[in-house]
Residue, then its C-alpha position, 0 to 999 in steps of 0.5 A: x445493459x448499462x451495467x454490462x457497458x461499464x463493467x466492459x470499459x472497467x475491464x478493457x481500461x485494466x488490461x490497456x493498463x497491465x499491457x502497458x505495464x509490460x510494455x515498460x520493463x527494463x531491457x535489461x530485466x536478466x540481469x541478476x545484478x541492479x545497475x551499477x550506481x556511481x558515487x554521487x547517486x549513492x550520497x544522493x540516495x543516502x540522504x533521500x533515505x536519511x530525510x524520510x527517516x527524519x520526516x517519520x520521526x517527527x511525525x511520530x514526535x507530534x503524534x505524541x505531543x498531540x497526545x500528550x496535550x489532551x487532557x485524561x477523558x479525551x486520552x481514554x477515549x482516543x484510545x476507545x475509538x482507536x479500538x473500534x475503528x481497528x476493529x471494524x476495519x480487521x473484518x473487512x473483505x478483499x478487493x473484489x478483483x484479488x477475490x475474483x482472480x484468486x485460486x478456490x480453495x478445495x478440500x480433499x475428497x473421501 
């Protein structure tokens, strides 16, 4: 029973959440066109954008010299755990939910 309960709330608080969801949408959703940004929004934008672009680098840069500064056995055997972990990871099964609500597959009959 205790199962039920939860299972029922988990799928009332799914759909309160989709109908608020919906409930956001711009007014203005028809309009093929996005709206027009004026000149100050676009500089802002572009820096936003330069900013993660700077950020991933460097994060990338690290990861690097992280690597770099191992010495060989420790190189070897990040790049084995790297392999196992991505591995075990690939064999994974979707979200339930996306598995529930997918159409089946059929086969044609003879």
């Amino acid at each position: 029973m205790r199962k039920v309960a939860c299972f029922f709330a988990f799928v009332l608080f799914f759909m309160l959440s989709f109908a608020r969801a919906q409930d956001t949408k711009d007014v203005n959703a028809r309009s093929p066109n996005p709206a027009a940004m004026s000149r100050m929004e676009k500089k802002a934008q572009k820096k936003k954008v330069k900013q993660k672009q700077l950020a991933e680098k460097s994060i990338e840069k690290g990861r690097k010299r992280h690597e770099k500064i191992q010495t060989r056995d420790v190189r070897k055997r990040m790049k084995k755990s790297k392999h196992t972990a991505s591995a075990n990871n690939a064999h994974k099964r979707e979200f339930f939910l996306k598995r529930w609500f997918q159409p089946k597959q059929r086969t044609k009959r003879r």
